[in-house]
N, C-alpha and C positions, 0 to 999 in steps of 0.2 A: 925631391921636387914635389911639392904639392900639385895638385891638376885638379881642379873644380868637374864635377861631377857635370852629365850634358844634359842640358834645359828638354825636358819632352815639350819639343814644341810640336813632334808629328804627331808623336806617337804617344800620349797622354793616357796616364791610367784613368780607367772611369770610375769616378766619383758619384758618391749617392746624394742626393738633395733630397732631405728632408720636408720643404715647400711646395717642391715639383709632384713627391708620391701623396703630398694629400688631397693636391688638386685632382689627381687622378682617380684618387678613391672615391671623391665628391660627384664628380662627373660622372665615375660608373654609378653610383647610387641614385645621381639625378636619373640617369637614362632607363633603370632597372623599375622608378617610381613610373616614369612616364609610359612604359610601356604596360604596366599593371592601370595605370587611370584611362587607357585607350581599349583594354580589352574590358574594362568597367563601363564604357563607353563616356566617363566624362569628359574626355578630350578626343576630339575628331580629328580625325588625317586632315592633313592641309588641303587636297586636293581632293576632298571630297563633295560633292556637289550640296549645292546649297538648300537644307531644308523647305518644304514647301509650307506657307504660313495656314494657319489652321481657321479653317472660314467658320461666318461667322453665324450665329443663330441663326439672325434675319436673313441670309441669302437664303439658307435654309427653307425658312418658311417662305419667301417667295416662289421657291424652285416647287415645293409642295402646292400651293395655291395657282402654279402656274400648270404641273401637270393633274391636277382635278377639272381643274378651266378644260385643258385639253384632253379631257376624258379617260386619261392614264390614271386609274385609281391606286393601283398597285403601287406605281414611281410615286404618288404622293404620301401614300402612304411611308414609303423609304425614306423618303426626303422630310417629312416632321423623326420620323424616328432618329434618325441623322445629328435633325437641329437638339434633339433633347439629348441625345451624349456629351454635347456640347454645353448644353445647360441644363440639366435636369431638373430645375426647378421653377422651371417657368409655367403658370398654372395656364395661359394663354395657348402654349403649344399642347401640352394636354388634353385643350378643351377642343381644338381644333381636329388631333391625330382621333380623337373619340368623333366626331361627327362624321369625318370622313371614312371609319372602320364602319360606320352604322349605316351610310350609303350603300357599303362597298358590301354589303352583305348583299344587298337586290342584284350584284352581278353574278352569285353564287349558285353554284344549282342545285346542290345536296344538303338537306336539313341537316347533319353532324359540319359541314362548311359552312355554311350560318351558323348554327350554333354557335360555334370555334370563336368567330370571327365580333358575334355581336358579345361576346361575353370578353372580349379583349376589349370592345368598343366601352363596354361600360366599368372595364378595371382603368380604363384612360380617364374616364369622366370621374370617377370616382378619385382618382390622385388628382386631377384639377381642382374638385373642390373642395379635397385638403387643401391644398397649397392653396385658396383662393378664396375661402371661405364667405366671403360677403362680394364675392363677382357673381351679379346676377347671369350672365351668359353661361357660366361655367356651369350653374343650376339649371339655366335651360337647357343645354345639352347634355344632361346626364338624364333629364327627364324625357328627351327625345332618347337617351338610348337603353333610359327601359322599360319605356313603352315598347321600342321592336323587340328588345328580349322577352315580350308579353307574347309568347305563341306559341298557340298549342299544337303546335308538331311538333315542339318538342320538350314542352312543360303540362304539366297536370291542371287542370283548371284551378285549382287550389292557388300553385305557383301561380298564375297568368293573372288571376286577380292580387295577389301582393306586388306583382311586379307592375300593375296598373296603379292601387291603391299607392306605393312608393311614389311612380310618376309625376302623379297625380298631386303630392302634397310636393317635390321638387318643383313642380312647377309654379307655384303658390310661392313658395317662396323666390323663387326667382323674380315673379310679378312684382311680391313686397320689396324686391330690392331695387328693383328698378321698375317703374309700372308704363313705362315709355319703350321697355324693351319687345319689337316685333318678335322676338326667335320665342321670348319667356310666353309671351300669348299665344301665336300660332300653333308650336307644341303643344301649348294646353287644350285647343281646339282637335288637334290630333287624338291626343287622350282621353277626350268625351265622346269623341265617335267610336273610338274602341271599346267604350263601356257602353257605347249605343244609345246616348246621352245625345242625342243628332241636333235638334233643337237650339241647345246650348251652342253647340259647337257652333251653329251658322249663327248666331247670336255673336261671338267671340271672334271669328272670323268678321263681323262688320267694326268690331272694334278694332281687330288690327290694321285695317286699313286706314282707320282714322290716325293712325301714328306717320309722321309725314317722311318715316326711313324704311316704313314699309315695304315699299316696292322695290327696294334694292335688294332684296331677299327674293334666290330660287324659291328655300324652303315656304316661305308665305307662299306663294302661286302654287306649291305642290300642296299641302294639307288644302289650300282652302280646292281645289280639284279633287282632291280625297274625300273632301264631304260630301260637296255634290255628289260625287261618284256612288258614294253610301244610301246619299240621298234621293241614288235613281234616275239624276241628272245629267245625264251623260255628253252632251252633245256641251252642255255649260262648263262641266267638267275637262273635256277637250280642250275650250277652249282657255281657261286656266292651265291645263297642262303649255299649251303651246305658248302664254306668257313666259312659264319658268322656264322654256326653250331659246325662248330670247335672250334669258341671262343665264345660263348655263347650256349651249346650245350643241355641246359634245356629249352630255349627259344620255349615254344611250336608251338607259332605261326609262327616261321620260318618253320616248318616242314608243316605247312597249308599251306603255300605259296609257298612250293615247290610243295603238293598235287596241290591247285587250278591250277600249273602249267601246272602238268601233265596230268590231268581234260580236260585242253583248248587245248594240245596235241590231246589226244584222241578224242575231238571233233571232232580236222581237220581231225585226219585219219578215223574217222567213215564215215566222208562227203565223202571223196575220195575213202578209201579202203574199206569201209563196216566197219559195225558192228564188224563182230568176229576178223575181225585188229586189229581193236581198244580196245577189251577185255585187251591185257596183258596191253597196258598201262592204262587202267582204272584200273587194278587193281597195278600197281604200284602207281597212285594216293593213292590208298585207303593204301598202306603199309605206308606210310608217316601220314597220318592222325592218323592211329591204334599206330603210335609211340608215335604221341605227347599224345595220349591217354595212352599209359603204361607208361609216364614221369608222368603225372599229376597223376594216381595211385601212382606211386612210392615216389612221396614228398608230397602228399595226398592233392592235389587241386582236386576241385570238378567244372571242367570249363566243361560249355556244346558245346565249340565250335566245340572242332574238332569232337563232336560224330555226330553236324548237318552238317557240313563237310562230314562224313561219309553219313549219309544218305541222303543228294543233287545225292550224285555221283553213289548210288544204285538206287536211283529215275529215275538217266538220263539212269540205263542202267534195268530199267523196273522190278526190283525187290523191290516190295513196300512193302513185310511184313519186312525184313530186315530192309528196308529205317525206317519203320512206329517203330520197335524196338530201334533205334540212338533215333527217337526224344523221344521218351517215358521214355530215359534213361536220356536225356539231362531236361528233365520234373521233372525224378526224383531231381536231384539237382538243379532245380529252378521253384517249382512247383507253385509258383504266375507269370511266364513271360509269359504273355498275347502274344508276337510275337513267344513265341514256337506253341504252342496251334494253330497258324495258320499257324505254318508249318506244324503240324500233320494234320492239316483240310486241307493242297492242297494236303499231300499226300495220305489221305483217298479216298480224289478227284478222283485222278489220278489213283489208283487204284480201283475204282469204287463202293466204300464202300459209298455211297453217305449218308446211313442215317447218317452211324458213321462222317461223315465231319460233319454233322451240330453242333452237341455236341462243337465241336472243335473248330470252325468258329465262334459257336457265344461268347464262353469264350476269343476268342481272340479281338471282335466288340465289343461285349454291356457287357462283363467282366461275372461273374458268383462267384455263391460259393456254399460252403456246398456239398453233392453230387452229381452237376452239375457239379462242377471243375472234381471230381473224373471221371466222363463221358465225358468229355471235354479230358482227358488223355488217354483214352479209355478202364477205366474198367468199368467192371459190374456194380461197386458199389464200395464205400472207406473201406478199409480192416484197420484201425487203429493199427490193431495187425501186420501188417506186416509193416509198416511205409506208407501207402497211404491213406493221413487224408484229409479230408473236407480242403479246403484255399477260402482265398477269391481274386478274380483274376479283375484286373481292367482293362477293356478296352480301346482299342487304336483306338483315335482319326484316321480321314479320311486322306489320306497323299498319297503322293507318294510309298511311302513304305509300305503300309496296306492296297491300294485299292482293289490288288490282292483279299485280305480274304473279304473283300466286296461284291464284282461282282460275286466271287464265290458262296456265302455264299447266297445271293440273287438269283443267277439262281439255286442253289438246291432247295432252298426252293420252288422254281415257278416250276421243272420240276416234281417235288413229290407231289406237291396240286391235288386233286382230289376233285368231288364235297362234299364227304363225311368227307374230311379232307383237307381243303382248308387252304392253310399256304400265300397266300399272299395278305392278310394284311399286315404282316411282308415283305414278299420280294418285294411288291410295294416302299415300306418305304426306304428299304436299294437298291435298285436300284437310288430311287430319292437323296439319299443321294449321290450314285458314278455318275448321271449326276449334279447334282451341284456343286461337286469338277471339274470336268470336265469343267464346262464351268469357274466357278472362276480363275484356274490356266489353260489357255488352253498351255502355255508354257509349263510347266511341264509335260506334257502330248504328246508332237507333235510325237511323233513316234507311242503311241500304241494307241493312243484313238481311231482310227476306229474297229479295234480289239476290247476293251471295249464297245465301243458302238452296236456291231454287238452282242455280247454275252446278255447283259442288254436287247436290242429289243427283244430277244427271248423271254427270261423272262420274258417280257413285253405280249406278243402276247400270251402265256397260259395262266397265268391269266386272260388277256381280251377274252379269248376265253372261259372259267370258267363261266367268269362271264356273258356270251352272251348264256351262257348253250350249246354251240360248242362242239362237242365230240372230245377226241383226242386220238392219238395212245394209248395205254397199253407201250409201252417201248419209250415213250419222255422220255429222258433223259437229263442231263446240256450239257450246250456245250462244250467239249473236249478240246478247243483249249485254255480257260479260263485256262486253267494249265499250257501251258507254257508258260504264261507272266510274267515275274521274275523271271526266272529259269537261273538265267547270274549263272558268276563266283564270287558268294560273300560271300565269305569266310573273315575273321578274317584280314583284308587290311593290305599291308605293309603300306598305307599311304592314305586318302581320296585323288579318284582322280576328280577334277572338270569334 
């Protein structure tokens, strides 16, 4: 009897499909690519949030021209550097980030921070007028910015003149490119007053007023105030400064230039009318200063200039705790700058705090740190809980500009030595230092150095009297007149003047 074998209909051998295993192979392979193109990052997760689109020049340079307006130099400065990542070849933005680097040097307080800052201003102007080469504006702003790199605190006269002469022919051709351009003339008026060409320059200033887009230009209202200024004009000068006030009315250092104005005012009427003449316009200087100080609170810049502004101009009229409070304040917001620290040290000086100078004097000379800074500022001691912490403060080289806190620095030390506590060692040192700059640059020097050198000799002559065991007064003190060598008007410059 045959019997037919039973159907697996349950229990069914498994069979292999050929179609099914390639589809499988496929799909691992697909899945193996995709997960290689996501860690390449060319494919994104599905649920990942949506890119943010990448803004555009022009916000850019709004956002820049909007914080210049509002007296943020810094943020504008960001904001063109910004826009030119974005476009890097745009000779426009170039020309603009170089004019605002070349302002933003007057909020500066240390000649290597200018330096820094204007020689970045004029690598900006200079790829502008690469890229731009027949844009008259792009010419005039590189001629504005080096004429401010024309300055001898921190070029040789040799430099100051190439970097005028340069100007000088940038600005010429700017004219030739466009001879309707106010920025291309009024720089050039700037740069004949630097070469002390005054004449001219008020000559040049009546032509750019004759261009009828003149007056929408700060910078026009600031040179043609610079001339006058040069010119002796002072009160005319003012009132040009407080034209470009009206159109750049955050620009703090416009209101310091009107201060330093009123400052040199009240000088003359002190000389002629006496002191208490002189009182109300010294203190109209100081209301202009106290302004750019309530700007810089109000859009929250932390600039120390115009509080050392403030206290030069209390200095000159004999109130040195006040004076000694500006710089302390200006310390606060740059408690590493070594050339504050010896403005607080002349005015310790000057008001006869002679130990308190030395703390100061030498944070500014041979640098300091830890609880020396905080002494250097003039506390007790560094409060960490109140925000007055230990820094470390670097010393400024011998200069034109520093020797002042040297020669002082050294005849305190020499008039305070006694045999019991003989401090020069150190002040023989730093005297030798201020006759060796002395005889190296005797150019540099040709108006004060008998001055200097009469002060140093004292110095000199206690300690060799110390040390010959020579007795001496009980109240030798520094020499007095060591204070006011550098007591000019220098303030926050419309413009470095040769």
């Amino acid at each position: 009897m045959n019997v037919n074998p039973r159907r697996p209909l349950f229990n069914r051998k498994p069979q292999s499909n050929i179609y099914r295993m390639f589809l499988w192979v496929v799909m691992i392979l697909g899945g193996v690519w995709m997960l290689q193109q996501m860690d390449k990052g060319e494919i994104k997760p599905l649920f990942d949030p949506t890119a943010t689109p990448t803004r555009s020049p022009g916000s850019y340079i709004l956002e820049g021209d909007a914080s210049f307006g509002a007296g943020k130099v810094d943020a504008a400065i960001i904001a063109y550097r910004e826009a030119l990542e974005v476009n890097p070849n745009d000779a426009e933005i170039w020309a603009k980030l170089a004019r605002i680097q070349t302002y933003s040097s007057a909020f500066l307080i240390t000649n290597p921070d200018k330096q820094a800052r204007l020689k970045e201003a004029l690598e900006s102007a200079n790829k502008a007028v690469e890229l731009a080469p027949e844009d008259s504006t792009a010419h005039a702003i590189r001629a504005f910015a080096l004429d401010w790199n024309a300055d001898l605190n921190f070029h040789t006269i040799e430099e100051v003149e190439d970097f005028l002469a340069q100007a000088e022919q940038e600005a010429l051709i700017a004219q030739q490119l466009d001879n309707a351009n106010p920025l291309a003339l009024a720089y050039y008026a700037e740069i004949l007053t630097d070469q002390r060409k005054l004449n001219q320059a008020e000559l040049t200033m009546k032509q750019v007023f004759e261009l009828p887009d003149a007056s929408q230009w700060m910078d026009v209202y600031r040179v043609n105030a610079y001339v006058l200024e040069s010119l002796g004009q002072y009160n005319l000068a003012i009132s040009e400064y407080e034209k470009a006030i009206t159109l750049e009315p955050n620009s703090t250092f416009l209101y310091v230039r009107i201060g330093g104005n009123y400052r040199r005012l009240a000088f003359d009427v002190a000389i002629t009318q006496g002191e208490e003449a002189a009182r109300p316009v010294y203190e109209q200087s100081l209301e202009y200063f106290a302004k750019a100080v309530q700007i810089n609170e109000q859009i929250g810049v932390k600039d120390p200039g115009p509080h050392l502004s403030i206290a030069r101009t209390y200095s000159q009229l004999g109130e040195f705790f006040i004076a000694a409070r500006n710089v302390q304040t200006a310390l606060e917001y740059e408690p590493t700058n070594a050339d504050i620290y010896g403005q607080l040290g002349v005015i310790y000086f000057r008001s006869r705090n002679y130990e308190g100078s030395i703390f100061s004097l030498q944070c500014a000379i041979y640098g300091c740190s830890g609880e020396e800074s905080c002494l250097g500022r003039g506390l007790e001691r560094c409060f960490p809980d109140l925000g007055e912490n230990p820094v470390d403060v670097q010393g400024l080289a011998i200069s034109p500009n520093t020797i002042v806190y040297y020669y002082i620095y050294g005849s305190v030390l020499a008039a305070l030595s006694r045999p019991n506590e003989n401090r020069c060692d150190e002040a023989m040192q730093t005297m030798s230092e201020v006759r060796a700059e002395l005889e190296n640059n005797p150019d540099e020097y040709a108006d004060g150095r008998e001055t200097i050198i009469d002060i140093i000799e004292d110095g000199e002559f206690i300690c060799q009297s110390l040390a010959e065991d020579v007795s001496l007064p009980a109240s030798s003190a520094p020499t007095e007149v060591g204070a006011e060598v550098n007591e000019g008007m220098s303030e926050a410059t419309a413009t470095p003047t040769p």
